[in-house]
MARGUKOL-645793 format. One record per residue (C-alpha): x, y, z. Coordinates in nm, 3 decimals, padded with zeros to 5 digits. Example, Ala and Ser with C-alpha at 12.3 -4.5 7.8 and 13.67 -1.06 7.14 Angstrom:
REM residues 2
+---------+---------+---------+
:      px :      py :      pz :
+---------+---------+---------+
:  01.230 : -00.450 :  00.780 :
:  01.367 : -00.106 :  00.714 :
+---------+---------+---------+
//
This chain:
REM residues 505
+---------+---------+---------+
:      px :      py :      pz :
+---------+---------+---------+
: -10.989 : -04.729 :  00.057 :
: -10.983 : -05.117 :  00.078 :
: -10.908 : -05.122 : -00.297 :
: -10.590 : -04.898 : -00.236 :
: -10.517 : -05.168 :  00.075 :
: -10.578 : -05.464 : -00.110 :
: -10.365 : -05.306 : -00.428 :
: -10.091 : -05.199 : -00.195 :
: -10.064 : -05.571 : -00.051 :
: -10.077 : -05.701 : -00.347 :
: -09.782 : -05.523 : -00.463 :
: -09.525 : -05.570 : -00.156 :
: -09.654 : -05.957 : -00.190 :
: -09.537 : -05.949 : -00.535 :
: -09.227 : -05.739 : -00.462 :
: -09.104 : -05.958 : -00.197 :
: -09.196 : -06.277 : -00.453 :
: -09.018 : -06.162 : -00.797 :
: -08.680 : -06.310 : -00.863 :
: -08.396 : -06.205 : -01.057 :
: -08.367 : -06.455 : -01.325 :
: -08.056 : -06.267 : -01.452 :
: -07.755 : -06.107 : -01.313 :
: -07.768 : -05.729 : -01.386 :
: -07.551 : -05.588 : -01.632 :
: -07.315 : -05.404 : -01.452 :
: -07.287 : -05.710 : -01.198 :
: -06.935 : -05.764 : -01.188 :
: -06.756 : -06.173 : -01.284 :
: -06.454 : -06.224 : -01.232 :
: -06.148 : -06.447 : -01.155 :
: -05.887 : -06.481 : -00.874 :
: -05.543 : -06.583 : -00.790 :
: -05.331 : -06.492 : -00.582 :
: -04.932 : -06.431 : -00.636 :
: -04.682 : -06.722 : -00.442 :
: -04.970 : -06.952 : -00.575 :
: -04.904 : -06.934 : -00.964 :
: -04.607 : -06.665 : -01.071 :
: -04.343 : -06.880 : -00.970 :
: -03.955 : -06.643 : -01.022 :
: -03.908 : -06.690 : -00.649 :
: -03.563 : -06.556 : -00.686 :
: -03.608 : -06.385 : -01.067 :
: -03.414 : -06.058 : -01.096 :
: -03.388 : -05.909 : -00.710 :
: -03.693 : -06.060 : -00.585 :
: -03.674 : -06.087 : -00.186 :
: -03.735 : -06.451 :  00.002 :
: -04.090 : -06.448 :  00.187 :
: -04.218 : -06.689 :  00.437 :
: -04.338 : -06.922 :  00.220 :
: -04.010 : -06.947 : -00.007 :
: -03.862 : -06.936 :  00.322 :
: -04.077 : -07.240 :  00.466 :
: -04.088 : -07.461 :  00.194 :
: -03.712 : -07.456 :  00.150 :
: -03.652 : -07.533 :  00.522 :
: -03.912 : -07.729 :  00.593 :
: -04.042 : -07.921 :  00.275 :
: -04.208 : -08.219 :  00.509 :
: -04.505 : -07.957 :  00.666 :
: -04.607 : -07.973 :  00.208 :
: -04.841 : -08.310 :  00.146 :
: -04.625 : -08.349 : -00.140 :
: -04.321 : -08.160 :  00.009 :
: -04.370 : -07.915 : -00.319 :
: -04.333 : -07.580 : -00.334 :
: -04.422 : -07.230 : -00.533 :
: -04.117 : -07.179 : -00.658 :
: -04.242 : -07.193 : -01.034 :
: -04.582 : -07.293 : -00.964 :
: -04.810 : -07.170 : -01.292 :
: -04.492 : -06.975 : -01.412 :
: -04.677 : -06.639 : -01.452 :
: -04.348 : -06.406 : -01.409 :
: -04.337 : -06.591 : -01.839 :
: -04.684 : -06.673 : -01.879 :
: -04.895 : -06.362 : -01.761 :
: -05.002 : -06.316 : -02.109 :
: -05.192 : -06.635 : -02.149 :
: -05.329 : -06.560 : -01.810 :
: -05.429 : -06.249 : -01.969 :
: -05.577 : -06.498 : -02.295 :
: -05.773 : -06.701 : -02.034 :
: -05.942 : -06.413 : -01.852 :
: -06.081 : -06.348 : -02.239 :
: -06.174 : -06.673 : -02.336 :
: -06.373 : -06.665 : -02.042 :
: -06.551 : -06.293 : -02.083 :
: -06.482 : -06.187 : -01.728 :
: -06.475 : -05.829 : -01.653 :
: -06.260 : -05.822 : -01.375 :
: -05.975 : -06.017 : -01.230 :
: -05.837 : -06.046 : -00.889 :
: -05.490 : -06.137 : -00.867 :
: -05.263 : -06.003 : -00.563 :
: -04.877 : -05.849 : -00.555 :
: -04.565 : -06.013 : -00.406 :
: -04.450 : -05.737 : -00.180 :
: -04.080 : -05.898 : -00.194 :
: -04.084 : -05.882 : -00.522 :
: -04.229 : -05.511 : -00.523 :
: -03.963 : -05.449 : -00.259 :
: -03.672 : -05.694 : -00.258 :
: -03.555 : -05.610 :  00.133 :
: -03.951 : -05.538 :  00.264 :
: -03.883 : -05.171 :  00.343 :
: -03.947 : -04.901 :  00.097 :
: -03.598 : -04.747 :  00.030 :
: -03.577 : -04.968 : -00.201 :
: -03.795 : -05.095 : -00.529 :
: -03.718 : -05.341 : -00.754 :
: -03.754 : -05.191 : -01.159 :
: -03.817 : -05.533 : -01.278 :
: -04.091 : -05.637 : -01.055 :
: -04.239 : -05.289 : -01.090 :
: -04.209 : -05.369 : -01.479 :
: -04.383 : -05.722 : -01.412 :
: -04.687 : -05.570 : -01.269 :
: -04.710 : -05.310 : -01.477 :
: -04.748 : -05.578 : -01.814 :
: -04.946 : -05.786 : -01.668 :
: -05.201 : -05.472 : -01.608 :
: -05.110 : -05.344 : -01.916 :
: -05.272 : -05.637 : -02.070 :
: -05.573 : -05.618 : -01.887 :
: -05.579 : -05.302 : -01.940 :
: -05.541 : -05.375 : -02.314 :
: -05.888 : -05.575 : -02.328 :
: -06.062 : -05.371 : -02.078 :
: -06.037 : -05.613 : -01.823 :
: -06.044 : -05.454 : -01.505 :
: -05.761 : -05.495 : -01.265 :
: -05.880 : -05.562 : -00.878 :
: -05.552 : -05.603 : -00.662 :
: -05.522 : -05.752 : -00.334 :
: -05.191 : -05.577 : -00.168 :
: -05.153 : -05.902 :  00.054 :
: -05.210 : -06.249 :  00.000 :
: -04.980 : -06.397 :  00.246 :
: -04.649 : -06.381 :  00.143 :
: -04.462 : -06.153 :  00.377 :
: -04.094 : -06.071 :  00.334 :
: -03.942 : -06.311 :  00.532 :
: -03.691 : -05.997 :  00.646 :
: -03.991 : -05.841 :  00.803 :
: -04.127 : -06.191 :  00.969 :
: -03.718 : -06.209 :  01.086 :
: -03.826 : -05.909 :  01.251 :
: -04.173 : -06.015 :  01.378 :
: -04.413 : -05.992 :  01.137 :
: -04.772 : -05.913 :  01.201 :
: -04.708 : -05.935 :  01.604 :
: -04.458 : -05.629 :  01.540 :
: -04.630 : -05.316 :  01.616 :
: -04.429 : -05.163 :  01.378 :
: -04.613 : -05.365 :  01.153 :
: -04.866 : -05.094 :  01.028 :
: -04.592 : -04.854 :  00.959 :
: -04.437 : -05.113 :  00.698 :
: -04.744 : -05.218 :  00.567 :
: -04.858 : -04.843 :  00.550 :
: -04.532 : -04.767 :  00.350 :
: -04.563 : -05.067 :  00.107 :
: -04.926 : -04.974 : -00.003 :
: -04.790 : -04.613 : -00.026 :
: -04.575 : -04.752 : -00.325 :
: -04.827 : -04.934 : -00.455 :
: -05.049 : -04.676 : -00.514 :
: -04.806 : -04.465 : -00.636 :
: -04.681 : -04.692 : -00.911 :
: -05.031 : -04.840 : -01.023 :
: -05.292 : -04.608 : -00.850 :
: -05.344 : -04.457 : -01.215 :
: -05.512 : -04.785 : -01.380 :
: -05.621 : -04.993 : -01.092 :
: -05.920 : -04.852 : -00.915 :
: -06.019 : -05.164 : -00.722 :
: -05.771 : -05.261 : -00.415 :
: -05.777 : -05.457 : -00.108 :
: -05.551 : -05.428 :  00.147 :
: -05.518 : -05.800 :  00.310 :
: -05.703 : -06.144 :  00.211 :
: -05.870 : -06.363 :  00.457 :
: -05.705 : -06.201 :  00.763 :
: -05.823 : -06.513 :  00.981 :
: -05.623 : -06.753 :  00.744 :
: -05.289 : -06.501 :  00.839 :
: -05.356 : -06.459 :  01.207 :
: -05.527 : -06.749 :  01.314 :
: -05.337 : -07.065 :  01.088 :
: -05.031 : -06.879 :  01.042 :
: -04.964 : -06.761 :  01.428 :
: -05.231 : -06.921 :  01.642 :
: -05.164 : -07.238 :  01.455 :
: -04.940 : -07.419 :  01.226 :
: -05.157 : -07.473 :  00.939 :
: -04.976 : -07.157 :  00.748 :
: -04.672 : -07.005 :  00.688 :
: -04.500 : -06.923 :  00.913 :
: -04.593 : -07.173 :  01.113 :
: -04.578 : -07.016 :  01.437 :
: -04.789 : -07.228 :  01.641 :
: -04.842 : -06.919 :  01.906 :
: -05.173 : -07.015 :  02.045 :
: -05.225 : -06.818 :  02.367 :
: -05.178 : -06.482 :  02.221 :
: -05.027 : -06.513 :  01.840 :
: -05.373 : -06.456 :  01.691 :
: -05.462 : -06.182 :  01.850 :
: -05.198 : -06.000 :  01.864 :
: -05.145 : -06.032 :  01.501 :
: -05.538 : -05.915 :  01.442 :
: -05.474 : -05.598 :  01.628 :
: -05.176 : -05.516 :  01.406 :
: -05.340 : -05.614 :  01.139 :
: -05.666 : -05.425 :  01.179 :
: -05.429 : -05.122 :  01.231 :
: -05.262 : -05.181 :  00.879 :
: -05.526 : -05.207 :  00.739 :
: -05.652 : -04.857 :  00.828 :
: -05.329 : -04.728 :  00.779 :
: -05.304 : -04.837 :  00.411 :
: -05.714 : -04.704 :  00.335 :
: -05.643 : -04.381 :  00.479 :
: -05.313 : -04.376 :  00.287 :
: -05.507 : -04.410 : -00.028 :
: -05.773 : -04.199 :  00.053 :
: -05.622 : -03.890 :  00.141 :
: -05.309 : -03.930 : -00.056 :
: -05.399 : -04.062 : -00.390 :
: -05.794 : -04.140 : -00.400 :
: -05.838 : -03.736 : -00.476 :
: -05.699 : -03.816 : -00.843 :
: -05.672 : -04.170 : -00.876 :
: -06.066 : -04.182 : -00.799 :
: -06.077 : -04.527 : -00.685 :
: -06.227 : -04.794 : -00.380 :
: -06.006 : -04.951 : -00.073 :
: -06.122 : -05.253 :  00.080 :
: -06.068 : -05.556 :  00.261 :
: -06.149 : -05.927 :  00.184 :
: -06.225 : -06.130 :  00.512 :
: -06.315 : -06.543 :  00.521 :
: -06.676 : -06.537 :  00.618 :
: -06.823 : -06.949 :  00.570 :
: -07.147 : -06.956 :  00.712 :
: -07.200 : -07.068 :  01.088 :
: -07.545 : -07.137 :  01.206 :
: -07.663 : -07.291 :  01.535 :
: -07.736 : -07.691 :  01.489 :
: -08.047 : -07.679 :  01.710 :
: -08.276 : -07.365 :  01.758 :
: -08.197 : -07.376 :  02.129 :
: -08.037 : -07.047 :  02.284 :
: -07.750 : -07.245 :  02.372 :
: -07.632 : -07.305 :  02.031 :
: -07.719 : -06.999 :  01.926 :
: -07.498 : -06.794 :  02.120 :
: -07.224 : -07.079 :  02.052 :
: -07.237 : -06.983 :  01.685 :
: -07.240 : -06.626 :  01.752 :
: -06.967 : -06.681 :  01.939 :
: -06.772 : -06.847 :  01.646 :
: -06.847 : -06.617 :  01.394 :
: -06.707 : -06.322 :  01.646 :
: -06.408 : -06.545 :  01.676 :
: -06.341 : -06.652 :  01.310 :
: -06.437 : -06.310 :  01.080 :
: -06.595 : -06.076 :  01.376 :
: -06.233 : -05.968 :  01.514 :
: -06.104 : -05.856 :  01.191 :
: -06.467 : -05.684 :  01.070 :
: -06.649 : -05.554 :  01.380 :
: -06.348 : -05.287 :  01.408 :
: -06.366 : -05.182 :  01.069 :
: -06.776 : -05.200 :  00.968 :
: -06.947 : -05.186 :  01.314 :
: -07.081 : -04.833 :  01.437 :
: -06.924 : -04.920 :  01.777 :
: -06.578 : -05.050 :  01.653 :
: -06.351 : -05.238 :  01.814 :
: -06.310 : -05.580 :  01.853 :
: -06.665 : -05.770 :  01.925 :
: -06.801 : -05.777 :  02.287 :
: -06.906 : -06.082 :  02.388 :
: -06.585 : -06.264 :  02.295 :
: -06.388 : -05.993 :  02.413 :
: -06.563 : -06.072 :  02.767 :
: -06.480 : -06.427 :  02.733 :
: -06.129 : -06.457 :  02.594 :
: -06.089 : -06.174 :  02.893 :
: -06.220 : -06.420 :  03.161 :
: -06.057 : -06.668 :  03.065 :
: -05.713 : -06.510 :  03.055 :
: -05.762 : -06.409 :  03.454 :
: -05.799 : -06.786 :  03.496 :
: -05.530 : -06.832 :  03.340 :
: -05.350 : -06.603 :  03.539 :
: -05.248 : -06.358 :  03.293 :
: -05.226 : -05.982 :  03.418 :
: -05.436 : -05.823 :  03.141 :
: -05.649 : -06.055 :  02.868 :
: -05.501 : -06.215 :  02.596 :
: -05.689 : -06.006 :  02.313 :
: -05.543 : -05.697 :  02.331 :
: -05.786 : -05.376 :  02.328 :
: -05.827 : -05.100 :  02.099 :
: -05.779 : -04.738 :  02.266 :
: -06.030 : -04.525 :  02.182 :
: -05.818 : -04.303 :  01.948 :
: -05.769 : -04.636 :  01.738 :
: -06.113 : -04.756 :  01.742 :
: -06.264 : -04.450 :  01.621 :
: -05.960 : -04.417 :  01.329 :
: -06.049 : -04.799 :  01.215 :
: -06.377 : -04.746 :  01.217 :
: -06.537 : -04.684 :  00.882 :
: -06.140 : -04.733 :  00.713 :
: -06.343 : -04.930 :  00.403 :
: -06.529 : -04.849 :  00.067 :
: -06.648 : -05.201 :  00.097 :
: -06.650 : -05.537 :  00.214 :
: -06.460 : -05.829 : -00.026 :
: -06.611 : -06.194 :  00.089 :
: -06.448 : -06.506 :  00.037 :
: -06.700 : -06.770 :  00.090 :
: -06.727 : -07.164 :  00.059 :
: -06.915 : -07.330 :  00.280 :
: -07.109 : -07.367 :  00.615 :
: -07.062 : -07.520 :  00.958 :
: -07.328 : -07.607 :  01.193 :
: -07.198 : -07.463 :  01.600 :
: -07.326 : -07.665 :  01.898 :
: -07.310 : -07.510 :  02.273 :
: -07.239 : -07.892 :  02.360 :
: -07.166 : -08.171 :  02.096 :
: -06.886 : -08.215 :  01.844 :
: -06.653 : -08.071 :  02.066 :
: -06.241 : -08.200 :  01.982 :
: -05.953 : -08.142 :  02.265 :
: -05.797 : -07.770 :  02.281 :
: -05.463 : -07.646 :  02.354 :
: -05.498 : -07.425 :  02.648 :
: -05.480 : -07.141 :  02.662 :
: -05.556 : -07.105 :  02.278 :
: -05.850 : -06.972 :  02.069 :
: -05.986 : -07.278 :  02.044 :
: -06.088 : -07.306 :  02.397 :
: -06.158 : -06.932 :  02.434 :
: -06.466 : -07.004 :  02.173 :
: -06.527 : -07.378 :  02.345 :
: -06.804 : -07.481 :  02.082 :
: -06.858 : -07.779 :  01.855 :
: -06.864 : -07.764 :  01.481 :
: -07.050 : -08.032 :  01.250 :
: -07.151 : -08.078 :  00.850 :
: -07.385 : -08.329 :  00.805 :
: -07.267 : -08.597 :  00.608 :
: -07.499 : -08.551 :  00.331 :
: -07.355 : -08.228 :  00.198 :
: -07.127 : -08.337 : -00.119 :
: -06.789 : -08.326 :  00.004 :
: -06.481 : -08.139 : -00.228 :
: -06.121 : -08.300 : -00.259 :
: -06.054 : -08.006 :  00.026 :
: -06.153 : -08.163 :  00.401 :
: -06.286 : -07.835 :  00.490 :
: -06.519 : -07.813 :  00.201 :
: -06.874 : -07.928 :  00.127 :
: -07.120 : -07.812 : -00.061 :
: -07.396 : -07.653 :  00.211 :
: -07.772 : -07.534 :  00.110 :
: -07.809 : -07.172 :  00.094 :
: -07.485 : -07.141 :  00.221 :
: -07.365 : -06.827 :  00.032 :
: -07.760 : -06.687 :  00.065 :
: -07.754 : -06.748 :  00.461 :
: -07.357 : -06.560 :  00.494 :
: -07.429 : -06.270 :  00.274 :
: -07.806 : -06.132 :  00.431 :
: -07.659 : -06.221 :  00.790 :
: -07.342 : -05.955 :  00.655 :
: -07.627 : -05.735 :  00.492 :
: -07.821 : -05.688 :  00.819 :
: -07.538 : -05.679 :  01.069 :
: -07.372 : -05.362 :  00.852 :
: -07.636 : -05.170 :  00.772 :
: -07.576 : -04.978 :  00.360 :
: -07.245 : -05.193 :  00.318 :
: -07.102 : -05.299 : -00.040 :
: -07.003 : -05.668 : -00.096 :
: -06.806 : -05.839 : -00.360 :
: -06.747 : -06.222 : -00.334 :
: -06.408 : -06.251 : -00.381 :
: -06.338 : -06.594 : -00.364 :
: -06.555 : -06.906 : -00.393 :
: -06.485 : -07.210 : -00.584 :
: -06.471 : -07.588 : -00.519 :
: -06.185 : -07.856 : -00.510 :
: -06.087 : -08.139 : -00.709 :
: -05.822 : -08.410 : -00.765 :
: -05.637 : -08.359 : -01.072 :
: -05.723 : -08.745 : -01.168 :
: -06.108 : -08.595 : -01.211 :
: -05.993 : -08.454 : -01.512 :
: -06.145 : -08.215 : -01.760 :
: -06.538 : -08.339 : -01.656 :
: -06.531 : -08.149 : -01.335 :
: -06.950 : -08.215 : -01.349 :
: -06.899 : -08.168 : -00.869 :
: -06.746 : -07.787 : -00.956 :
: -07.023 : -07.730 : -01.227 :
: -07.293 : -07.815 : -00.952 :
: -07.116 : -07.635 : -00.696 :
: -07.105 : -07.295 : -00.961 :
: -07.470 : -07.361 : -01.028 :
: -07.557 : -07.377 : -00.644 :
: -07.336 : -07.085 : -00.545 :
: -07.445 : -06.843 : -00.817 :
: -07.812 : -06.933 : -00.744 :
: -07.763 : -06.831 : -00.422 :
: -07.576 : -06.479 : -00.533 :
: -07.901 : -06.416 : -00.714 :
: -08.111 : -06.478 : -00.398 :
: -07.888 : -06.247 : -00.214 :
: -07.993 : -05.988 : -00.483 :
: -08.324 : -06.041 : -00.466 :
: -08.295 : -05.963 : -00.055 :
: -08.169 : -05.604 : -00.119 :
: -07.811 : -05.758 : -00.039 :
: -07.570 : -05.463 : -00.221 :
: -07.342 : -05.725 : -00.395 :
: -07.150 : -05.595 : -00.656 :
: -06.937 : -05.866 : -00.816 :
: -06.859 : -06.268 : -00.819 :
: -06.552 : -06.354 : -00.863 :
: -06.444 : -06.752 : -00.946 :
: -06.153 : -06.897 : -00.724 :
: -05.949 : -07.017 : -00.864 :
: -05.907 : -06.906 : -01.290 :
: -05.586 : -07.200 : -01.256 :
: -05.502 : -07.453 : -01.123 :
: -05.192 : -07.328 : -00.875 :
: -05.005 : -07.460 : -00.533 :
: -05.283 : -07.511 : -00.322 :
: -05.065 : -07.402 : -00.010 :
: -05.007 : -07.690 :  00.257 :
: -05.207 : -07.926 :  00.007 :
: -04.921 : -07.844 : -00.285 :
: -04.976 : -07.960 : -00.584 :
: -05.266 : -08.250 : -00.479 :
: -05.618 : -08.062 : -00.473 :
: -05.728 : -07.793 : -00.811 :
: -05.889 : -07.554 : -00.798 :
: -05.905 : -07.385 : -01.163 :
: -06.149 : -07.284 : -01.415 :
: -05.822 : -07.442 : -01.618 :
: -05.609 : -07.729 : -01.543 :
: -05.241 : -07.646 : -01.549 :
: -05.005 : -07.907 : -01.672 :
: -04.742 : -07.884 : -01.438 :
: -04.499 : -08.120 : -01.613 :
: -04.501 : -07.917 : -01.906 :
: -04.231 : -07.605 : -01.964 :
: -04.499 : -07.431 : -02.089 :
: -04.723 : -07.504 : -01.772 :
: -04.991 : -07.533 : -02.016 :
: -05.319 : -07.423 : -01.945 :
: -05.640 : -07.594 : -02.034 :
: -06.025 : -07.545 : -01.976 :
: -06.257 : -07.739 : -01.797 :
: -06.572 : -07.839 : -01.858 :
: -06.647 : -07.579 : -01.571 :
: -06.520 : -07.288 : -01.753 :
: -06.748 : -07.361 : -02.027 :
: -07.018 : -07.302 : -01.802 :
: -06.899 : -07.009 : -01.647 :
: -06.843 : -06.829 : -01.991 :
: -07.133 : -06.900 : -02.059 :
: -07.341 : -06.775 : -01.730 :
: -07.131 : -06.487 : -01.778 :
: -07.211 : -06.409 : -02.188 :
: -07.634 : -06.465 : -02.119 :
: -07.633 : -06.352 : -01.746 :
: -07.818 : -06.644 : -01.634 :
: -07.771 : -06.965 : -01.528 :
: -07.894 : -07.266 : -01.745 :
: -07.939 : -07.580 : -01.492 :
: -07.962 : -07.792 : -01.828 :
: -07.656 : -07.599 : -02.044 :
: -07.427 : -07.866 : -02.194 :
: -07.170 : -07.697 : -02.362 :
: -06.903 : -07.830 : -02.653 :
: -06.576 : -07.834 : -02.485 :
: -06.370 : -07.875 : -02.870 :
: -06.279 : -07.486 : -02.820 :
: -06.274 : -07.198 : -02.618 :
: -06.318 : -06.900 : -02.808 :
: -06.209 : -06.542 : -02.760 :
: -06.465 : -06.286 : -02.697 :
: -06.326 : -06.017 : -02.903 :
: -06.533 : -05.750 : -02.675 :
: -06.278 : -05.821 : -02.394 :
+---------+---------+---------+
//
């Protein structure tokens, strides 16, 4: 009997002590972009104006460099070396997204454009050529601006066209992609784009636009998932998700103070859009609910300023996704008390009234926002894991910014890779279900309000050129290579004179 203890202890010590030193072989790698941010053709054939065509024409001056995506990494004529890239590299997947003006020129569906049906259909084609797999995001934040003219996400008509779009989506590509997600980062759209004016379109809305806009949004998403899964997942046999911002937010002291505070955030920032789809009570989350709700009768408002879910809609949304898509880049530490700024109020800023801090010895990226935190993607992921019991992650996005004068020796994004990919493969060893890593960005592209002055890519793109020609970095030498031997060599040097073409892919 104490042999059998001793040989049992011995074995969950060593279980709990083994690490992957490899990525699995069906772990997925990939590459992302998303569509206004490198295909350019913002008026090609019968492609419709959205917000951010719309926003950078009339307002040019809310761009650091007053640029805009109007030919960007000229995809609409380039997808094939896109296509070449995604091979040099030896990903299996790649994430790109659809312009849903240029799917439908006017937003609605009575009508759909032939040519940019014909776009999207090559450039999957060509995946599809060199078994590449195809992982489409319906809606990376480039609305008709028709639809915005009449709205937008505070509509609540919104989930009908949204509903509608995806419909044609599926039913025009359904039969090679088998990987979709409905909206990315819906805190970026909500929170920057109506609670703020750090995103098209600007609105600046900050008692209620967020939240009304997460409600709406919430509800398209469901819409669209239930769309595909009872009207095309029966014979198109593939997954719906969604891709929601989740940075790490931990408390900066151990006091219970600061620990609620950064719950608090995190129900604020990513909770809103995920408690009503993955929680098992659905909804959006209660303890902010209570205080945003408070606040508004302070405020004298009739009725709180986050709108509640009836119970027929919280029990649809509930459970409307196959998995959960990450985008992750760093970490914030949340203080009950310090690091406080000055809110707008009302605004959602001073309904979650914490500080936010990152020590100044975390490397900082080109990006303000970004720094590269310890265990950052390790600490996100197993919080995810434990709060949503049996879910399915992908990282979707994660990468690390640079000016273009730091050239082809991009030695910061190479650490930050190293670091982040470490991390995946602690997540692994944790019994976090993590499917797939996927690189943001495979190009350099219009980094949004930054324009043209912070890169992201795997490649630089020389913007100058006709050709916007497309080069590696020193960090997509390393990725290929993590990718070909499914492990990560801390001391890999690799010769940058070419980048050759697995012929497998």
């Amino acid at each position: 009997m104490k042999l059998l203890v001793c040989t049992s202890l011995l074995a969950v010590f060593v279980g709990a002590t083994v690490r992957h030193d490899r990525f699995p072989d069906d772990f997925i790698f990939g590459a992302s972009t998303a569509s206004y941010q490198i295909e350019g053709g913002w008026n090609a054939d019968d492609k419709g104006v959205n917000i951010w065509d719309h926003m950078t024409h009339t307002r040019p001056e809310v761009i650091k460099d007053r640029s805009n995506g109007d030919v960007a990494a000229d995809t609409y004529n380039n997808y094939k070396r896109d296509v070449e890239m995604l091979r040099e590299l030896g990903v299996d997947a790649y994430r790109f997204s659809l312009s849903w003006s240029r799917i439908l020129p006017n937003g609605f569906a009575n009508k759909v454009s032939d040519a940019g049906v014909t776009f999207y259909n090559n450039y999957i084609n060509e995946m599809m050529k060199y078994n590449i797999t195809p992982m489409v995001t319906l809606y990376h934040w480039d609305l008709p601006q028709r639809l915005q003219d009449l709205g937008g996400f505070s509509s609540p008509y919104f989930p009908e066209w949204f509903e509608n779009y995806a419909k044609v989506v599926f039913a025009q590509f359904g039969d090679r992609v088998k990987h979709w997600i409905t909206f990315n980062e819906p805190r970026e759209i909500c929170h920057q784009g109506y609670g703020d004016a750090t995103k098209a379109p600007i609105l600046n809305i900050t008692d209620v636009g967020t939240y009304y806009c997460a409600k709406n949004l919430v509800l398209g998403h469901a819409r669209a998932y239930y769309a595909y899964n009872d009207l095309f997942k029966p014979t198109q046999g593939g997954v719906c998700g969604i891709t929601i911002s989740v940075n790490w937010m931990g408390p900066l002291t151990d006091s219970e103070e600061d620990l609620y505070a950064a719950e608090i955030k995190r129900q604020a920032d990513w909770g809103i859009y995920a408690e009503p789809i993955f929680s098992e009570e659905g909804g959006f989350p209660k303890e902010f609910s209570e205080r945003v709700a408070k606040k508004s009768a302070e405020q004298g408002y009739p009725s709180s300023r986050l709108p509640a879910f009836t119970d027929e809609e919280r029990k649809y949304v509930r459970g409307s996704s196959d998995f959960f898509g990450v985008n992750h880049y760093t970490s914030v530490l949340i203080s009950a008390t310090e690091h406080k700024g000055i809110w707008v109020v009302p605004s959602k800023y001073d309904d979650i009234d914490v500080g936010s801090y990152m020590p100044p010895e975390w490397v900082q990226a080109a990006s303000f926002w970004l720094k590269r935190a310890p265990n950052s993607i390790y600490n996100a992921l197993t919080h995810l894991h434990n709060k949503y019991k049996g879910q399915v992650f992908y990282i979707t996005e994660n990468g690390w910014s640079q000016l273009l004068e730091d050239g082809y020796e991009d030695d910061s994004r190479i650490a930050y890779y190293r670091a982040a990919l470490n991390s995946v493969l602690e997540c692994l060893d944790a019994g976090v279900d993590l499917r797939g890593y996927f690189a943001w960005s495979l190009m350099d592209n219009f980094e949004w309000m930054e324009g043209y002055t912070e890169r992201f890519g795997l490649y630089e793109v020389d913007f100058t050129s006709p050709q916007k020609t497309r080069t590696p970095r020193k960090s997509a030498f390393v990725y290929k290579h993590i990718i070909s031997t499914r492990t990560i060599d801390p001391d890999y040097e690799p010769d940058t004179r070419t980048m050759w073409i697995d012929e497998g892919h």
